[in-house]
C-alpha positions, -999 to +999 in steps of 0.1 A: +035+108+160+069+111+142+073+147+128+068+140+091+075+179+074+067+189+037+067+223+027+039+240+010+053+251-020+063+209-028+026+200-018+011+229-042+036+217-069+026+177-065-006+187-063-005+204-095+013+175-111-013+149-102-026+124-074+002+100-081+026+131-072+004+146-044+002+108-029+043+106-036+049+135-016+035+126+015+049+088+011+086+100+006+083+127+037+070+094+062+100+071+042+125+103+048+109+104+082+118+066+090+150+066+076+136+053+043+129+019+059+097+007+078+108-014+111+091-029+138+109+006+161+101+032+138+065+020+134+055+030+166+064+064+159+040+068+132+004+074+131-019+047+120-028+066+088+008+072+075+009+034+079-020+026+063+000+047+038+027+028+035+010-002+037-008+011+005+023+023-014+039-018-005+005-031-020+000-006-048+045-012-061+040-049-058+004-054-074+013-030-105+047-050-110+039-084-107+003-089-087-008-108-056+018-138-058+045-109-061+033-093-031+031-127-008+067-134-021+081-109-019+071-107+022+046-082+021+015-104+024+016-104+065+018-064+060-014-065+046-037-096+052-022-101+088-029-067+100-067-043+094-058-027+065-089-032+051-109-021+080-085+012+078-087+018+038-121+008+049-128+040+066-106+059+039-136+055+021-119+028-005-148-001-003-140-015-032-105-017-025-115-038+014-134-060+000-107-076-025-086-071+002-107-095+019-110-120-010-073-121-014-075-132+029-091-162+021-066-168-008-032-157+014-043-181+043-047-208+024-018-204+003+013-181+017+035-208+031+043-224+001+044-185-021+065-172+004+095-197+007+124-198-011+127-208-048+140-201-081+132-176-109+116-210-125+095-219-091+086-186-087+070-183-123+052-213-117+030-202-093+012-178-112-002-211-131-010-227-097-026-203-083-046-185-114-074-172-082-056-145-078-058-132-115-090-118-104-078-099-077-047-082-100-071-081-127-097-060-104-068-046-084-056-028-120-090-019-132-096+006-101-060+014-098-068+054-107-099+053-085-080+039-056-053+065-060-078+089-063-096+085-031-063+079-014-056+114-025-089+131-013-084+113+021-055+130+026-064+162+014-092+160+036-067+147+064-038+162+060-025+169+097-030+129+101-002+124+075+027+153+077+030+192+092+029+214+059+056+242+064+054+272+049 
């Protein structure tokens, strides 16, 4: 596992601040880790949990700013229907969260190609009217926002030497 460092003090402050900034902490420590970009290389240097992390953060940024179409556009849909994040936010304890994972699968599958090529600001626009199924998913995905960032938070509280050394 790649040596991912965050002093105590930074911790005890984000923790302070809130779960967003406790979560924050540990995400910019694996990004500052990686060279602030995830690769095929520098992914086998981290542990499956600070990739599930990531993983989280790519879902989390693109659902929040522009939903599921966003995310599948944008290149990220592989990321996270292609690979078990669900089974792993599964174990995090986040239920909820893998099983609209798994209703947005069935969705991706049959409908990535045409989401993820190129097109214009117009094109792009237009398929939040084609595809309106996955309004649920951002609706639902929004909803339980706070509770998914909540349990994120206590997994890796409870986890901690899975995610980063704490220096003191």
């Amino acid at each position: 596992m790649k040596e991912v460092k965050i002093q105590d003090s930074v911790l005890k402050e984000a923790a302070e601040a809130g779960m967003d900034e406790f979560v924050g902490v540990f995400l910019k420590a694996i990004h500052e880790s990686i060279g602030g970009s995830l690769s095929a290389e520098n992914m086998r240097e981290l542990s499956s949990d600070q990739i599930t992390l990531l993983a989280w953060e790519a879902l989390h940024d693109e659902v929040m700013d522009g939903g599921f179409v966003q995310l599948i556009h944008n290149g990220w849909g592989a990321f996270i229907f292609r690979n078990p994040f669900d089974k792993a936010i599964r174990e995090w304890g986040l239920t909820k969260l893998c099983t609209l994972i798994r209703r947005g699968h069935k969705l991706y599958f049959a409908h990535h190609e045409e989401i993820e090529r190129d097109c214009t600001d117009e094109e792009f626009m237009a398929l939040f009217e084609k595809y309106p199924a996955f309004d649920d998913l951002d609706d639902e995905f929004l909803e339980q926002e706070e509770h998914f960032v909540a349990a994120i938070a206590h997994y890796i509280d409870e986890h901690i030497e899975n995610f980063a050394i704490i220096e003191q």
